[in-house]
MOPAC internal coordinates of N, CA, C and O (Angstrom, degrees):
PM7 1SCF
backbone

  N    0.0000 0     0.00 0     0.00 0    0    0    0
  C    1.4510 1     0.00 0     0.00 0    1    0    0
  C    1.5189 1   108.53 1     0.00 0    2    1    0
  O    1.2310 1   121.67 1   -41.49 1    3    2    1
  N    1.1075 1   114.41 1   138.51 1    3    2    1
  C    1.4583 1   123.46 1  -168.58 1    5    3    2
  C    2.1173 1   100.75 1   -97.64 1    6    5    3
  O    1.2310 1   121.91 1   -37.41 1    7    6    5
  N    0.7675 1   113.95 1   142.59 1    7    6    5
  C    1.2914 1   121.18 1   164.30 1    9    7    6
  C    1.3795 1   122.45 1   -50.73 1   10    9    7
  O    1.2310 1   118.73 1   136.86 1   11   10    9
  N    1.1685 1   120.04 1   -43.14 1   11   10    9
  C    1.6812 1   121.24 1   162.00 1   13   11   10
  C    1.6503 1   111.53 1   -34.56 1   14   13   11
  O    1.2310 1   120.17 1   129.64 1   15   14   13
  N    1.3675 1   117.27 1   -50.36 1   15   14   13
  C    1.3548 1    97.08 1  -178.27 1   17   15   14
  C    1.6951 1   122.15 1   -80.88 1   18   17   15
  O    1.2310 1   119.73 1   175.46 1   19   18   17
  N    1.0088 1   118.13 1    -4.54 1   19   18   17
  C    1.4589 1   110.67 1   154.76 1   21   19   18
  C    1.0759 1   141.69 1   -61.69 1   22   21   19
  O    1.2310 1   127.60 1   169.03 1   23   22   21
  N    1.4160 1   102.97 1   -10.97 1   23   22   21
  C    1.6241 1   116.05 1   175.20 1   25   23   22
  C    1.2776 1   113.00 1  -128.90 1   26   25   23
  O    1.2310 1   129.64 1  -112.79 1   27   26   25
  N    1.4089 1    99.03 1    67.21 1   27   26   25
  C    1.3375 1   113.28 1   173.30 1   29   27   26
  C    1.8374 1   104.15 1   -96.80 1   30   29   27
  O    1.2310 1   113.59 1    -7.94 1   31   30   29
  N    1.6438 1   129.73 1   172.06 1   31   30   29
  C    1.0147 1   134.59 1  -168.96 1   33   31   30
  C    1.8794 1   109.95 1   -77.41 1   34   33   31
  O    1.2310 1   127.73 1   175.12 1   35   34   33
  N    1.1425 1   102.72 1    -4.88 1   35   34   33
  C    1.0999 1   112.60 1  -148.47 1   37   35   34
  C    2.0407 1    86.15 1   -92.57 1   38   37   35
  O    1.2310 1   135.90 1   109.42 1   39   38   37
  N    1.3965 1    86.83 1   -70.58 1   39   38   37
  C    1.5703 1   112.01 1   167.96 1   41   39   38
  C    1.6420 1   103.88 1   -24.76 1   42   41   39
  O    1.2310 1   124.54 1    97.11 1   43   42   41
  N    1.5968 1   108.88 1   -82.89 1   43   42   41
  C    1.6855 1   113.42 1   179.44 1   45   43   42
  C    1.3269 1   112.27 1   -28.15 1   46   45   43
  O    1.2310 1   118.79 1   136.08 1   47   46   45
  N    1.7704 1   119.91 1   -43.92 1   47   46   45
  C    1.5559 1   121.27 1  -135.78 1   49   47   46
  C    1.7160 1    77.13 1   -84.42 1   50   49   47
  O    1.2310 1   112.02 1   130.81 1   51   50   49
  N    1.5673 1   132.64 1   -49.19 1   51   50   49
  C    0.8479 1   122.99 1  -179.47 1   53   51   50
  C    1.4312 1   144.12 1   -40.68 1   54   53   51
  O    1.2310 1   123.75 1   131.80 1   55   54   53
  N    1.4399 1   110.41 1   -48.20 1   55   54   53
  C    1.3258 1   141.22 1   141.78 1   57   55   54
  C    1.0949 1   134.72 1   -15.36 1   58   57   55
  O    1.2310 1   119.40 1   115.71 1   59   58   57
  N    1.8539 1   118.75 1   -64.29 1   59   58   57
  C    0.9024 1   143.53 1   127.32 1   61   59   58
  C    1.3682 1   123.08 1    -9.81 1   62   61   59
  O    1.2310 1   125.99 1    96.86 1   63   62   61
  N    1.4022 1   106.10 1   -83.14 1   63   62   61
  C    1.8120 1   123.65 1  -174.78 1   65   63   62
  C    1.9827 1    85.29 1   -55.45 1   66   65   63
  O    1.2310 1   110.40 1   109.09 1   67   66   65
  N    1.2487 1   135.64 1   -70.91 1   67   66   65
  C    1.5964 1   119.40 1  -150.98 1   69   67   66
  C    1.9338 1   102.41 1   -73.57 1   70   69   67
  O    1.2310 1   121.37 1   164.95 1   71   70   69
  N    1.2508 1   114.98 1   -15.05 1   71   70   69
  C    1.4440 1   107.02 1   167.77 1   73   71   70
  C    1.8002 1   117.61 1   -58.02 1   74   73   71
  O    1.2310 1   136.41 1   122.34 1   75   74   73
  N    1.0240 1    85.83 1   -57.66 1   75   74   73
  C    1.8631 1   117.84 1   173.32 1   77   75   74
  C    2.0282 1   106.13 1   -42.17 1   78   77   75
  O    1.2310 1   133.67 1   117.64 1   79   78   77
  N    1.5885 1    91.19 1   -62.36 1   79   78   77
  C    1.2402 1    80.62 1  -178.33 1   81   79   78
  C    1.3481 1   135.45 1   -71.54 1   82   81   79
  O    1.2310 1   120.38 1   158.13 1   83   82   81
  N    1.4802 1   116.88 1   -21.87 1   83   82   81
  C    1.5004 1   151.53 1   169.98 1   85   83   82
  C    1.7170 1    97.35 1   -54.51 1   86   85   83
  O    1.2310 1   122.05 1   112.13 1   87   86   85
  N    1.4100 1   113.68 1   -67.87 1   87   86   85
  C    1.3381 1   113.27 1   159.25 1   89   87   86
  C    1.3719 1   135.27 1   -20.99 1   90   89   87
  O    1.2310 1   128.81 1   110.42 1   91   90   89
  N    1.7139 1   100.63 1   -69.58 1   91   90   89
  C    1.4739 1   111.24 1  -178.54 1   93   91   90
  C    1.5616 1   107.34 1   -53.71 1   94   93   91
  O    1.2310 1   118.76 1   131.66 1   95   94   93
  N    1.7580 1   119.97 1   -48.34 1   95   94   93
  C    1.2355 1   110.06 1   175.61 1   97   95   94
  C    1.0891 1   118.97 1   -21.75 1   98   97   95
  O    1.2310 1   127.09 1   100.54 1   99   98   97
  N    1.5629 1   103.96 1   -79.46 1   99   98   97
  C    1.5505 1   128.73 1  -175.88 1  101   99   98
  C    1.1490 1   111.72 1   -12.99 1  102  101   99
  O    1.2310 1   129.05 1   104.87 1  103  102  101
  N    1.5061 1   100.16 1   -75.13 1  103  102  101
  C    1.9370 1   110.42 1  -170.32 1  105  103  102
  C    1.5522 1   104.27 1   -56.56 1  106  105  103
  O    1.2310 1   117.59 1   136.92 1  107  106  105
  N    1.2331 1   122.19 1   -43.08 1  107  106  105
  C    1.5536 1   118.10 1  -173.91 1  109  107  106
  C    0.9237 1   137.63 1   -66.18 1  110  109  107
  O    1.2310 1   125.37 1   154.50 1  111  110  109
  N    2.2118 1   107.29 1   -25.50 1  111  110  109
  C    1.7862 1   112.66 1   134.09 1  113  111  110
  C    1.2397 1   135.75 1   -49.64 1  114  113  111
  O    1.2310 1   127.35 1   143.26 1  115  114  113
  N    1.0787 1   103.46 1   -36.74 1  115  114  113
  C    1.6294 1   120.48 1  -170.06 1  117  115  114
  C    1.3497 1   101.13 1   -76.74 1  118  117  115
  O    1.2310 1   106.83 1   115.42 1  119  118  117
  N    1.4348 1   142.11 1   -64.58 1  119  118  117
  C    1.2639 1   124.83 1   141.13 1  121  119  118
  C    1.3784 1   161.60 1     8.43 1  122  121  119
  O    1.2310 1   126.22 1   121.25 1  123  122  121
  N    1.2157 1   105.64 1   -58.75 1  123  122  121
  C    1.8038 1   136.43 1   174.63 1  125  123  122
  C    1.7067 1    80.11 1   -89.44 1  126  125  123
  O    1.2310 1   106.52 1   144.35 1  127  126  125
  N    1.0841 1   142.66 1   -35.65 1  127  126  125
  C    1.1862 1   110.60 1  -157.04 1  129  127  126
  C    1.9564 1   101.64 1   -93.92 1  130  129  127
  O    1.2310 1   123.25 1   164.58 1  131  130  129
  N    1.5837 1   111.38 1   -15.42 1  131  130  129
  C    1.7609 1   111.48 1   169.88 1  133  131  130
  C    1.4948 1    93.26 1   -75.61 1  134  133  131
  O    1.2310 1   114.36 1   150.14 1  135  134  133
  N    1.2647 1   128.29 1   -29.86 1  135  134  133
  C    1.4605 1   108.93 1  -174.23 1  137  135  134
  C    1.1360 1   114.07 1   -71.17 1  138  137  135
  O    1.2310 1   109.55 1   127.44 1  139  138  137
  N    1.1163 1   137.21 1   -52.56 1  139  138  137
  C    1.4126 1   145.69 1   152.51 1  141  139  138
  C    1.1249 1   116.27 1   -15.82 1  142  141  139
  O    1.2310 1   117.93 1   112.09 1  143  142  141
  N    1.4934 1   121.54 1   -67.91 1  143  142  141
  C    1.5415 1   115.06 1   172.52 1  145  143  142
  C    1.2469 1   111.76 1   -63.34 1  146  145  143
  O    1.2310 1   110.22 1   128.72 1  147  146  145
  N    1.2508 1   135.98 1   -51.28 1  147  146  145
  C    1.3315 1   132.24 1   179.56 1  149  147  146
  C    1.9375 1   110.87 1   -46.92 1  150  149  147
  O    1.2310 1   125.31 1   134.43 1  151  150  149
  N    1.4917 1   107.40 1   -45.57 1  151  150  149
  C    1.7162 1    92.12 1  -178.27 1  153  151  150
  C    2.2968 1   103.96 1   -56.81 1  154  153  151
  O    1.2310 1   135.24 1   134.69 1  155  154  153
  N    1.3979 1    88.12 1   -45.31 1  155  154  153
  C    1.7722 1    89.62 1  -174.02 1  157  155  154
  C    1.6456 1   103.32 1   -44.08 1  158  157  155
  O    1.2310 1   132.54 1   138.47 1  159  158  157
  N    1.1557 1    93.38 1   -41.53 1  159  158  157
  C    1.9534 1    90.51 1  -166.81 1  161  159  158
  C    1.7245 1   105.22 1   -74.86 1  162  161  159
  O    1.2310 1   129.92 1   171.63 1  163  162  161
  N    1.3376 1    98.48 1    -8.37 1  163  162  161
  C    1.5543 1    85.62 1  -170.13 1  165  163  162
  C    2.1298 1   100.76 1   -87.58 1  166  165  163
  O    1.2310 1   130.15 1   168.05 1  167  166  165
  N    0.9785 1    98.02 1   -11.95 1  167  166  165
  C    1.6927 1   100.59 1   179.89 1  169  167  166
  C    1.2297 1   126.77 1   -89.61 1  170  169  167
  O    1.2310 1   121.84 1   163.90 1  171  170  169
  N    1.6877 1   114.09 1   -16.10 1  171  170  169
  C    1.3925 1   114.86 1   148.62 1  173  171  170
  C    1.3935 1   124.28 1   -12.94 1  174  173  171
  O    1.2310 1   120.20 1   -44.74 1  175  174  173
  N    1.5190 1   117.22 1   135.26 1  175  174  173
  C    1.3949 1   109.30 1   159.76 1  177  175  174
  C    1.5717 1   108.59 1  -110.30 1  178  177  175
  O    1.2310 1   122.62 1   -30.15 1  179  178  177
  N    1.1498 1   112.58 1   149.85 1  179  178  177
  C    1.3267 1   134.08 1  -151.36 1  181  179  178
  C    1.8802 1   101.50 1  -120.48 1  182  181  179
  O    1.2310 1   119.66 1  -126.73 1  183  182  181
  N    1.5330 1   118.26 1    53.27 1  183  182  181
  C    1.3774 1   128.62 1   160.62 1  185  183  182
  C    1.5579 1   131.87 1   -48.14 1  186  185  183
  O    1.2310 1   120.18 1   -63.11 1  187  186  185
  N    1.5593 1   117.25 1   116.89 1  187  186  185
  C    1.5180 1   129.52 1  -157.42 1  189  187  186
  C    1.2666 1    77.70 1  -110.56 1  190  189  187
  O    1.2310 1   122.89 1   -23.58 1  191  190  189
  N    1.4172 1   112.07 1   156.42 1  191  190  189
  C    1.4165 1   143.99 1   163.28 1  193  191  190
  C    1.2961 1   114.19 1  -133.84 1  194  193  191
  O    1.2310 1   124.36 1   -60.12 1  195  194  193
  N    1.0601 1   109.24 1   119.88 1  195  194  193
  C    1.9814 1   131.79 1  -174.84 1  197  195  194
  C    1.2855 1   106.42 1  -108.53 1  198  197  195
  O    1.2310 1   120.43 1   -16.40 1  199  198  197
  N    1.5097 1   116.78 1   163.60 1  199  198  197
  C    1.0040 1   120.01 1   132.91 1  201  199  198
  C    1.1536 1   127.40 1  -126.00 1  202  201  199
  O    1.2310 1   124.44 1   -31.29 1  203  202  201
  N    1.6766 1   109.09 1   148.71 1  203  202  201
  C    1.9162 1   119.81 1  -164.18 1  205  203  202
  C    1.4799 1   105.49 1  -108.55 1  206  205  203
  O    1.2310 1   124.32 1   -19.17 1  207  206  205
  N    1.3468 1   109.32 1   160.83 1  207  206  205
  C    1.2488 1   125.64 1   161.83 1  209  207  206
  C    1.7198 1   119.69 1  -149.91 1  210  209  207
  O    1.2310 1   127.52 1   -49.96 1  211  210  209
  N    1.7566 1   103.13 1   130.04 1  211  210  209
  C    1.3605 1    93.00 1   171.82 1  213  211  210
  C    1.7620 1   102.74 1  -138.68 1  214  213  211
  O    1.2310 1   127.16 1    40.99 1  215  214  213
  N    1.4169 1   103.83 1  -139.01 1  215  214  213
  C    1.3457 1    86.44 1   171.36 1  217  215  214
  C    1.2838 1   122.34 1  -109.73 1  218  217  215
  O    1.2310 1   118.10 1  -135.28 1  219  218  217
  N    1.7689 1   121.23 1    44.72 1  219  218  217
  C    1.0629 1   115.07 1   171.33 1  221  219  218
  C    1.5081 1    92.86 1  -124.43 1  222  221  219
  O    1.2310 1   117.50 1  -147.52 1  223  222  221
  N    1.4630 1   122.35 1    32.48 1  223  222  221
  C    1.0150 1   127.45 1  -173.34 1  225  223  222
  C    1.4251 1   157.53 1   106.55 1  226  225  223
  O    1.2310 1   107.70 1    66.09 1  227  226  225
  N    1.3310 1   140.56 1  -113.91 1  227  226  225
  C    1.6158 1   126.72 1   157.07 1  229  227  226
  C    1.7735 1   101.55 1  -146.98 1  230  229  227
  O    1.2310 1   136.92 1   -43.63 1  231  230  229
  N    1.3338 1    84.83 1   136.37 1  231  230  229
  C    1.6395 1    90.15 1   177.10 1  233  231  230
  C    1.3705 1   108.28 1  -159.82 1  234  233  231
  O    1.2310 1   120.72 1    -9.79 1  235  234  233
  N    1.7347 1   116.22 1   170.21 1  235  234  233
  C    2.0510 1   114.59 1  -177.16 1  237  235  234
  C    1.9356 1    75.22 1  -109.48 1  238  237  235
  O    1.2310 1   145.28 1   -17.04 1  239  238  237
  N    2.0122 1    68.45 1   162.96 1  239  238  237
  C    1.4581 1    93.98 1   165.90 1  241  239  238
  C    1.4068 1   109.89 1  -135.73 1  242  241  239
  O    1.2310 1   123.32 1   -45.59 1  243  242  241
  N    1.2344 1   111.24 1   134.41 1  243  242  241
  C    1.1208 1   117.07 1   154.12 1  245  243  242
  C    1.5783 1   148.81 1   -88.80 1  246  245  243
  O    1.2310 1   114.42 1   -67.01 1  247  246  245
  N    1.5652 1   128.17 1   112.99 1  247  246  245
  C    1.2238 1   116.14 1  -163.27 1  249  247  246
  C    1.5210 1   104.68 1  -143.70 1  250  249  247
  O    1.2310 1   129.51 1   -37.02 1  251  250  249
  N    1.6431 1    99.27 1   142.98 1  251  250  249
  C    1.6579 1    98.66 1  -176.73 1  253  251  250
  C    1.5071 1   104.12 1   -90.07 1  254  253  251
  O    1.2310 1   115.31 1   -50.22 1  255  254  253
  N    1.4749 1   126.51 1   129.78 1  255  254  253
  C    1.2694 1   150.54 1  -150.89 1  257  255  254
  C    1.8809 1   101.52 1  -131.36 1  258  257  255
  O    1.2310 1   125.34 1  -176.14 1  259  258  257
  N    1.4157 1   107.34 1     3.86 1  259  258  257
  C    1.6466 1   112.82 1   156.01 1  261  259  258
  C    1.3446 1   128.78 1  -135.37 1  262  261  259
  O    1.2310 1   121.38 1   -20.30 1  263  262  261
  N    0.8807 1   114.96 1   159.70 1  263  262  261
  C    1.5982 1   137.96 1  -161.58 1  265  263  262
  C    1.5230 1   111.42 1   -62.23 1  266  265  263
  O    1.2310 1   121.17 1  -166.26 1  267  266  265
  N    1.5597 1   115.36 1    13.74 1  267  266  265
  C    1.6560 1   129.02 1  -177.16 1  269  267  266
  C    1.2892 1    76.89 1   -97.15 1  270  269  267
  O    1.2310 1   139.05 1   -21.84 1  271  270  269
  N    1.7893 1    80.67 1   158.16 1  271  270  269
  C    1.9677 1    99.80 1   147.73 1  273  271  270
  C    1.1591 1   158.28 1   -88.48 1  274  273  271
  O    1.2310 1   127.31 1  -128.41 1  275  274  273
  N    1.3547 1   103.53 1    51.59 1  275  274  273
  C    1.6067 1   118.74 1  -147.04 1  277  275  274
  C    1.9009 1    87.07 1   -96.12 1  278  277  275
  O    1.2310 1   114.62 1   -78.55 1  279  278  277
  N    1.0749 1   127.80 1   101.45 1  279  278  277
  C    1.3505 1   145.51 1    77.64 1  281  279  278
  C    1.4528 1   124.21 1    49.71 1  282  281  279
  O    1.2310 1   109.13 1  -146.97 1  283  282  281
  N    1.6913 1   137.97 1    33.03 1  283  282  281
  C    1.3171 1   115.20 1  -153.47 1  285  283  282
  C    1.3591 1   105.32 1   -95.95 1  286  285  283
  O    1.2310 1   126.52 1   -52.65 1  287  286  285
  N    1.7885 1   105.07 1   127.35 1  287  286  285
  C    1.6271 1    89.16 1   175.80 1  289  287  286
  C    1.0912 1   110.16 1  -139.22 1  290  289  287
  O    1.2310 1   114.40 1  -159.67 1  291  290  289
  N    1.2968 1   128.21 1    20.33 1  291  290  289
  C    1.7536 1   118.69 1   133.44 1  293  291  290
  C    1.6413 1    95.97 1  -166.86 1  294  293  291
  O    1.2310 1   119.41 1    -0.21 1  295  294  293
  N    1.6129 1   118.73 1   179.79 1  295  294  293
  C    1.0597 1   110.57 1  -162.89 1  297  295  294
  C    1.5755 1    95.68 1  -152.74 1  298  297  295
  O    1.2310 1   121.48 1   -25.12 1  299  298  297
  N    1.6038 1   114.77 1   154.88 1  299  298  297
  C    1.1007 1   104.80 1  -170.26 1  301  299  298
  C    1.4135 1   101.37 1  -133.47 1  302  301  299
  O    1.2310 1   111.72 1   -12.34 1  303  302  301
  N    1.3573 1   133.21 1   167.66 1  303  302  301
  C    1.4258 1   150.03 1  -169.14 1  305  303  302
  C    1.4343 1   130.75 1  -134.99 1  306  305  303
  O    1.2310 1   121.83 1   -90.05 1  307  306  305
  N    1.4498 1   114.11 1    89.95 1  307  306  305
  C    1.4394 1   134.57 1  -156.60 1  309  307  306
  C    1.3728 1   107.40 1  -110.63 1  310  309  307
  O    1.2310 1   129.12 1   -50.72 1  311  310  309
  N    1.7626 1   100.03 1   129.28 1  311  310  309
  C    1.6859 1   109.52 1  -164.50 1  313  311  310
  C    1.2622 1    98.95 1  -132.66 1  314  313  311
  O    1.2310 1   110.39 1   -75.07 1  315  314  313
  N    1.1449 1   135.67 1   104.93 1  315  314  313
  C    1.7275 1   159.80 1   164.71 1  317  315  314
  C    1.9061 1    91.33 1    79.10 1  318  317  315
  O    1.2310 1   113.56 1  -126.82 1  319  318  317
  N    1.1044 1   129.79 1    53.18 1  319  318  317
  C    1.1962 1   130.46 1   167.43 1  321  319  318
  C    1.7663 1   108.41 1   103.54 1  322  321  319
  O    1.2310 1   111.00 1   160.46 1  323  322  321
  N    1.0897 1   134.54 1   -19.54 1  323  322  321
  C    0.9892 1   124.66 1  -170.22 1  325  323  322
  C    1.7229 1   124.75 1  -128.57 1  326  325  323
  O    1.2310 1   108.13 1   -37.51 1  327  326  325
  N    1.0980 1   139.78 1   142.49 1  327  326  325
  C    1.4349 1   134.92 1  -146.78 1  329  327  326
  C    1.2857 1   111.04 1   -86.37 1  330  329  327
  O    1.2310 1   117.82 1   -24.92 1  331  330  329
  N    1.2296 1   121.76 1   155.08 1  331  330  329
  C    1.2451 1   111.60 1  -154.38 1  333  331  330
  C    1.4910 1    95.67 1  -131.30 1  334  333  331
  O    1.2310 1   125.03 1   -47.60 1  335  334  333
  N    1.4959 1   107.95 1   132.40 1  335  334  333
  C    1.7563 1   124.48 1  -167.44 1  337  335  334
  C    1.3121 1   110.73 1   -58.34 1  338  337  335
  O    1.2310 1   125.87 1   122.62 1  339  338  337
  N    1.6542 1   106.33 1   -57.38 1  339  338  337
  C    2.1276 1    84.30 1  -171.18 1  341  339  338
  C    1.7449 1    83.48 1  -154.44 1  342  341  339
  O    1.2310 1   114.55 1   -15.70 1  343  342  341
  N    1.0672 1   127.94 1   164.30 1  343  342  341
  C    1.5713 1   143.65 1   151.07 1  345  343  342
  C    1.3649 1   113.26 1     8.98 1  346  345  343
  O    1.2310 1   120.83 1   103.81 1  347  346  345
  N    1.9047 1   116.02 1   -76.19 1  347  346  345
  C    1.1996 1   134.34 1   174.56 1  349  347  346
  C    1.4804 1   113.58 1   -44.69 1  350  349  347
  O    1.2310 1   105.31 1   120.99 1  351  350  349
  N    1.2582 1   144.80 1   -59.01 1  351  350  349
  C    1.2236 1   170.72 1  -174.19 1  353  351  350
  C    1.9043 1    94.88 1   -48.04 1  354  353  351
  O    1.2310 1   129.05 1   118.01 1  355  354  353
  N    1.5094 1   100.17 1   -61.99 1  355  354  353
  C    1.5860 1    98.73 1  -160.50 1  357  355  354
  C    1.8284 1    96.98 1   -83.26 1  358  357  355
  O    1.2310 1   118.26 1   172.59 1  359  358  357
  N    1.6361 1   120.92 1    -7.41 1  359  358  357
  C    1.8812 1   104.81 1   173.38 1  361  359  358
  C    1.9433 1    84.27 1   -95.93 1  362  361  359
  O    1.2310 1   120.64 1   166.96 1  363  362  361
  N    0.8501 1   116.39 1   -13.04 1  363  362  361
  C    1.9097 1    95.54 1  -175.24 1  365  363  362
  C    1.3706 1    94.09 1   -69.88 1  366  365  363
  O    1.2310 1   106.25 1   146.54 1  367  366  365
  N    1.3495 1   143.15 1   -33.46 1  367  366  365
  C    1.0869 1   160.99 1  -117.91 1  369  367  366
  C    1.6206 1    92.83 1  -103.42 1  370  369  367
  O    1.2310 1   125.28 1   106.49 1  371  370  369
  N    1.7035 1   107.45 1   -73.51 1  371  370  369
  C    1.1989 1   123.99 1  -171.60 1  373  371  370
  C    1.5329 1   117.57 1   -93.41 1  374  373  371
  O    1.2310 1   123.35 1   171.23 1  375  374  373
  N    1.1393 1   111.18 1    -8.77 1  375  374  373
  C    1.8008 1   126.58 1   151.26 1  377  375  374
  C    1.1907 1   139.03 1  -128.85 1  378  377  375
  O    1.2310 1   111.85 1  -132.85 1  379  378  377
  N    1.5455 1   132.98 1    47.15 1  379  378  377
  C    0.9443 1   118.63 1  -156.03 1  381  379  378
  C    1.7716 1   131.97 1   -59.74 1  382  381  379
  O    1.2310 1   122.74 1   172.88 1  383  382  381
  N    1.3362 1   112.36 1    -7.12 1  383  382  381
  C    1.4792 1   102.03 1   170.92 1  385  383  382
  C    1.7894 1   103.82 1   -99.84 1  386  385  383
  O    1.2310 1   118.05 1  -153.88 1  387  386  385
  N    1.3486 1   121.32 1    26.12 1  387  386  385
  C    1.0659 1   116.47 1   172.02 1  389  387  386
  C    2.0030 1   117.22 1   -38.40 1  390  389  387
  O    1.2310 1   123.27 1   -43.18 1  391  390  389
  N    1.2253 1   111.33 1   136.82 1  391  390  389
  C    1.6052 1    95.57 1   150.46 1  393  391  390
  C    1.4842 1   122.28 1  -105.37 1  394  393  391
  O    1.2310 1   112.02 1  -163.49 1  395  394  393
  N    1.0711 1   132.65 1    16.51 1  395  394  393
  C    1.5447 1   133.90 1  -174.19 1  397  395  394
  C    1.4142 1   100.52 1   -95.07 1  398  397  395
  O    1.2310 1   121.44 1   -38.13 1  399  398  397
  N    1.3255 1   114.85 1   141.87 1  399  398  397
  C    1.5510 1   128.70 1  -179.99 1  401  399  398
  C    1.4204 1   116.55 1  -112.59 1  402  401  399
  O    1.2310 1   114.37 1   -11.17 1  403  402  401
  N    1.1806 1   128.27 1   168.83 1  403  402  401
  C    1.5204 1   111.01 1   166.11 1  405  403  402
  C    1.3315 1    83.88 1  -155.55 1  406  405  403
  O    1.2310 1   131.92 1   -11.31 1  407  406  405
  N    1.5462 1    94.60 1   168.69 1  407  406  405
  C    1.7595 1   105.94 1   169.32 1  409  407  406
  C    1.1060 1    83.25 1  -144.80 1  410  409  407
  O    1.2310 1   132.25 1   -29.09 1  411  410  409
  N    1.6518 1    93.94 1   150.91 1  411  410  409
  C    1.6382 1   126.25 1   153.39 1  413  411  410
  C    1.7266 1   119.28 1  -105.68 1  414  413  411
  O    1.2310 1   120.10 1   180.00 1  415  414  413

């Protein structure tokens, strides 16, 4: 067999078509796999921290403000490594000649 007939049009078109399709795979893994991450990222919850005041005083809130299931059911307040007891505790902390008081 001579080499001429391997490169017939027929041969190329084939060639062609399984490059192509090998390709399309490719992208269509590669694909499913941004969708994938994209659904995970879309379930994040997206938690704001405020701070409130009424007249029983000053306090944060916490609230999930995304479309995850985050669940908030209490929250805690940590100042150079260690948690911090109530409101008063964390301004003595960060002012100590403060004069403002608060109660909880």
């Amino acid at each position: 067999m001579s080499p001429k007939r391997y490169l017939t049009y027929s041969n190329i078109t084939v060639t062609i078509a399984l490059v192509t399709s090998v390709f399309a795979i490719i992208v269509s893994i590669y694909e499913a796999t941004i969708m994938q991450s994209q659904q995970k990222a879309m379930v994040w919850p997206h938690v704001n921290i405020r701070q409130q005041h009424n007249s029983q005083g000053f306090g944060f809130v916490a609230r999930n403000n995304g479309i995850g299931p985050a669940l908030i059911s209490s929250m805690e307040v940590r100042l150079n490594g260690s948690a911090v007891e109530n409101f008063n505790d964390l301004l003595d902390v960060i002012n100590p000649d403060r004069t403002l008081a608060t109660t909880f």
